[in-house]
N, C-alpha and C positions, 0 to 999 in steps of 0.2 A: 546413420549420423556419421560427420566423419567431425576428427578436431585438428583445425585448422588453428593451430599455435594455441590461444585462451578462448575463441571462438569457439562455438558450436553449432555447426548446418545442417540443417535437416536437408532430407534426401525428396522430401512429398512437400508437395503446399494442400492444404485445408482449407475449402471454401466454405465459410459458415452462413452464406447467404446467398438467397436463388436471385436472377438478374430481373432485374424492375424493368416494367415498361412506363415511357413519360403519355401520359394522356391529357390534351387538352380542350377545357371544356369552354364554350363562349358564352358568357351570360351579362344578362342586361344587366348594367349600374347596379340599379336598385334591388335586384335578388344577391346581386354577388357583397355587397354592404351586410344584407340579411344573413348572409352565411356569416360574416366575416363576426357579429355580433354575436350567433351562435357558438363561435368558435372561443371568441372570448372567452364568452361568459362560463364556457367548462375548460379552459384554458390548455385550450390545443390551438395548433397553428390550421390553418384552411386547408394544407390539405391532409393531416389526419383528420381532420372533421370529416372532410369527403371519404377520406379512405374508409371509416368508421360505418359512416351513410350506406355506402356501394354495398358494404360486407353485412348490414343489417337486411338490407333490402336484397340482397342474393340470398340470404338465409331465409327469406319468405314465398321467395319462390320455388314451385312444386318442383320435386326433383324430376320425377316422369309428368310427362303432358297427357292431359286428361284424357283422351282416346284411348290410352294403354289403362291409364287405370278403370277407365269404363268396362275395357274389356274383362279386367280380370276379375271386374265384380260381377259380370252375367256370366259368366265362368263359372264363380265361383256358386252365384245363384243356382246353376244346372245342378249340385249336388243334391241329396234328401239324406239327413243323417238324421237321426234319431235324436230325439229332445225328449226335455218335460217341464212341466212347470217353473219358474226360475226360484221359487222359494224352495221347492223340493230339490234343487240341483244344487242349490246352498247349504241347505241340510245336510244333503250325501257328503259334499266337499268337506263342511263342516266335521262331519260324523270320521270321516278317512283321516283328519288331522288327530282325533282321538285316538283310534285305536294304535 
């Protein structure tokens, strides 16, 4: 910092925000009204409605694409461990929180 007479200057700037990209999307009259209703009615503007929509529906999509996760379940199928009944395996769990 330096002091410039009553001033004070910082020596760094702080960016508190990562840079936005503009996307635009073209929709017919009657769906983009539809949004526009939606947006309303939870009183957000159109496009954090959208913004809100995109980040729900990426949250629904599988992180790995289903070839990989196939693979890792016949993978994982290949193994033979040792089991037993699931009521006696609950017992033992059960019985190990006791002692």
């Amino acid at each position: 910092m330096r002091d410039c007479g009553h001033a004070v200057l910082l020596d760094r700037v702080c960016h508190t925000h990562t840079v936005s990209k503009r996307l635009q999307v073209l929709l017919p009259e009657p769906e983009f009204s539809e949004i526009q209703r939606f947006a309303r009615r939870e009183r957000l503007t159109v496009g954090e409605w959208v913004r809100q929509a995109l980040r729900e529906a990426r949250l629904r999509q599988p992180v790995n694409d289903p070839g990989t996760k196939l693979k890792a379940i016949r993978r994982a199928a290949e193994y033979s461990f040792p089991t037993a009944d699931i009521d006696r395996m609950l017992g033992e769990i059960e019985r190990g929180y006791q002692d």
